[in-house]
N, C-alpha and C positions, 0 to 999 in steps of 0.2 A: 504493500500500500504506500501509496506518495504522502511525505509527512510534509509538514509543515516548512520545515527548512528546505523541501525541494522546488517550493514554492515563493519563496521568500527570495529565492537567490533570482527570479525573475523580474522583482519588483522595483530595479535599483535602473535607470537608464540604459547605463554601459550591456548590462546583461540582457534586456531587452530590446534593446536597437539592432541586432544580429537576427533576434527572434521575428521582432517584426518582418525584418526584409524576407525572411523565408514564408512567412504566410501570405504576402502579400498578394503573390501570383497565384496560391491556393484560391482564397477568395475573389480576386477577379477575374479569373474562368468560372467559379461558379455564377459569378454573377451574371456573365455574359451569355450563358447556356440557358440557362434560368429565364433570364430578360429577354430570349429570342423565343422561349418554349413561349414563354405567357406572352409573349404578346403577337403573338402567330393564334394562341387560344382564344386571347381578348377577343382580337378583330376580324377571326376569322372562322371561330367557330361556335361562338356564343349567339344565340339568336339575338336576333333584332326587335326591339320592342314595338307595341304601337303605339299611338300620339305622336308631343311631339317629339318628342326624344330622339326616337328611330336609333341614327346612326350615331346619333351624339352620344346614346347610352351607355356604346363600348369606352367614354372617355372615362367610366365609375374605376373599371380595373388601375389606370393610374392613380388617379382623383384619393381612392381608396388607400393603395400602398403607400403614396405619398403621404398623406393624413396618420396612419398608423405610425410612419416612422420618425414625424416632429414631433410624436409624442415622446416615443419609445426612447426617441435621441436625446431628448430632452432629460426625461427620468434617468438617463443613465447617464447625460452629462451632469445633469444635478446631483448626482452620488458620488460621481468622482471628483469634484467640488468639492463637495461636503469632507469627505475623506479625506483628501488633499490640505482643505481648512484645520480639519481636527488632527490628525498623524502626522500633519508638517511631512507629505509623501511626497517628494517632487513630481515623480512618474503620475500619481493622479490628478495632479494640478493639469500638468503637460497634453495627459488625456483629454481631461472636458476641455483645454484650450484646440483641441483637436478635433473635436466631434462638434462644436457649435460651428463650424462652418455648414458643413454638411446637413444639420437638423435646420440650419436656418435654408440652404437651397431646398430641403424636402417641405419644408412649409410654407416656400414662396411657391411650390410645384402645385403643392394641393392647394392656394389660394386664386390661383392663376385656372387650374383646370377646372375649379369650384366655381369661376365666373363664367369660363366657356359651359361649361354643362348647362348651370341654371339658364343661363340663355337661350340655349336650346330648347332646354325641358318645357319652360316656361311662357316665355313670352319675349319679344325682340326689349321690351322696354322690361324686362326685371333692373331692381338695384339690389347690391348684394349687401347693402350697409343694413337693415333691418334681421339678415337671418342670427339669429344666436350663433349658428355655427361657423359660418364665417369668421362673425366678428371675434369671437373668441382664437380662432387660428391666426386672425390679423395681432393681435398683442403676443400670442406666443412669437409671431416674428419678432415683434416689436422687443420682446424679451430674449430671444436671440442674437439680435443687432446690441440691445447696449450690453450683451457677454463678450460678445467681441469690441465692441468699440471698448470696453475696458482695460480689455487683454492689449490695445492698440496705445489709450493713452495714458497707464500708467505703465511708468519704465521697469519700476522693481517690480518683479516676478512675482516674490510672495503678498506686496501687498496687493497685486492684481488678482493672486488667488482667493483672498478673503475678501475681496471686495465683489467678484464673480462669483463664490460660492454664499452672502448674502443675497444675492441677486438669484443664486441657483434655486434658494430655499425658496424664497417668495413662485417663484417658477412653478414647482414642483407643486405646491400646496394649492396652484391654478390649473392643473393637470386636469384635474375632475370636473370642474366645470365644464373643461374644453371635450372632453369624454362624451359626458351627460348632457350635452348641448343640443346633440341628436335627439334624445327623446323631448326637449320641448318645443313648446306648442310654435312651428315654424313652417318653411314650405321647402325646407330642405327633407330631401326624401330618407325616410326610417334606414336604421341600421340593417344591412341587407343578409347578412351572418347573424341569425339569433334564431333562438329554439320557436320551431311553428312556422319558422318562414320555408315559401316554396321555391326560391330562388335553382334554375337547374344545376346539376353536379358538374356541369362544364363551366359554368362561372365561378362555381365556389373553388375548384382547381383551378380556374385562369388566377383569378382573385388570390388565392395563395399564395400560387408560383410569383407571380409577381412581386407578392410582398417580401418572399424570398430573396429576389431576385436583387430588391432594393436593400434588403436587410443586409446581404453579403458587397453591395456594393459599398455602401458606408462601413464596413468593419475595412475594406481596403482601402477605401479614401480616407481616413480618419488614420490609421496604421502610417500611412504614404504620408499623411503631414504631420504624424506626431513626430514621426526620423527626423524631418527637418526642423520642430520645434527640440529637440534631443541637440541636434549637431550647432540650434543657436544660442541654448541658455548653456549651452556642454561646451561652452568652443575654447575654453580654459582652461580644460581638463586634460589631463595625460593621454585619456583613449579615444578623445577625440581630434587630438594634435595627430596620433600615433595614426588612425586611419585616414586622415585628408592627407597626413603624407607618402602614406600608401598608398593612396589613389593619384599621385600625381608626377 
């Protein structure tokens, strides 16, 4: 059994920066296989609804995995935050400075695809400013931009950490509204995964795969800039001197 110290010894920079580079191409083939399966499923074998939807309905398969992952990304950048704040961990600061780029493009995605849909669904003149759900993924951006605008304009590291993992908490504790925003009284359409719904088993696999698809794309892109957040708060270091001169 893997104890404790075999885990420990991942947690320090130097020892994960080798790690990452070796998963990195693990996860984006998956991603890339995954994102052609689903979206070959999306649009091309999910039936087409009637009204007005029709064609625009296949935009839910993104619309959807994009939404699940500003959240996902969120909650897990707000923990390694948090962690980073409280264990003084550098690697978990480094982290959530890593993964709010990416949660913040998955919730520009789902806000962006959440206008074209309703548009479609609904009428040429909808406005998106009234849905609960929306609005609420518009402030999760809005809370992802000032994680990063923080990480940008204070210089010291640590205090960037605890000024982003204040930021992360408030974050985190908005999570469930943005969740349960779907069940209220709105003209954004019901949760389409819940017990009793008939949605067919071709969507609920496109719909997965995708979220797949998106979940392994962000563990690569988040991996791909925490090295280069490693190689610039690390650039003083002995093993970071030791492989830029190896590489050159």
């Amino acid at each position: 059994m893997l104890n404790r110290a075999f885990w420990l010894q991942f947690s320090t920079p130097k020892t994960f920066y080798p790690v990452a580079g070796k998963m990195i191409p693990v996860f984006m083939v998956l991603a890339v296989l995954s994102g052609v399966i689903g979206l070959y499923l999306s649009f091309f074998e999910t039936p087409r609804v009637a009204g007005l939807q029709k064609e625009a309905y296949h935009i839910i398969f993104v619309h959807v995995a994009a939404s699940w992952m500003s959240m996902f990304i969120y909650m897990i950048m707000g923990g390694y935050a948090m962690l980073g704040f409280i264990l003084k961990a550098r690697l978990s600061g480094m982290m959530a400075s890593a993964l709010a780029p990416t949660g913040a493009m998955m919730t520009f995605i789902a806000l962006i695809t959440g206008i074209i849909w309703g548009r479609a669904a609904w009428n040429p003149n909808f406005t998106w400013t009234p849905d609960p759900r929306l609005m609420t993924e518009l402030v999760l951006f809005f809370l992802y931009m000032g994680f990063i605008l923080l990480q940008v304009v204070i210089d010291d590291a640590r205090r960037a950490m605890r000024a982003g993992a204040i930021l992360a908490i408030v974050g985190v504790v908005f999570l469930p509204l943005i969740f349960f925003a779907v069940k209220l009284p709105t003209i954004h359409q019901p949760a389409n995964i819940r017990p009793g719904h008939t949605m067919p088993v071709v969507s609920v696999v496109a719909m997965l795969v995708m979220v797949f698809s998106f979940w392994m794309y962000s563990i690569a892109a988040s991996l791909m800039r925490v090295r280069a957040i490693m190689l610039e708060q690390e650039k003083r270091t002995a093993w970071v001197q030791q492989l830029l001169g190896a590489k050159t």
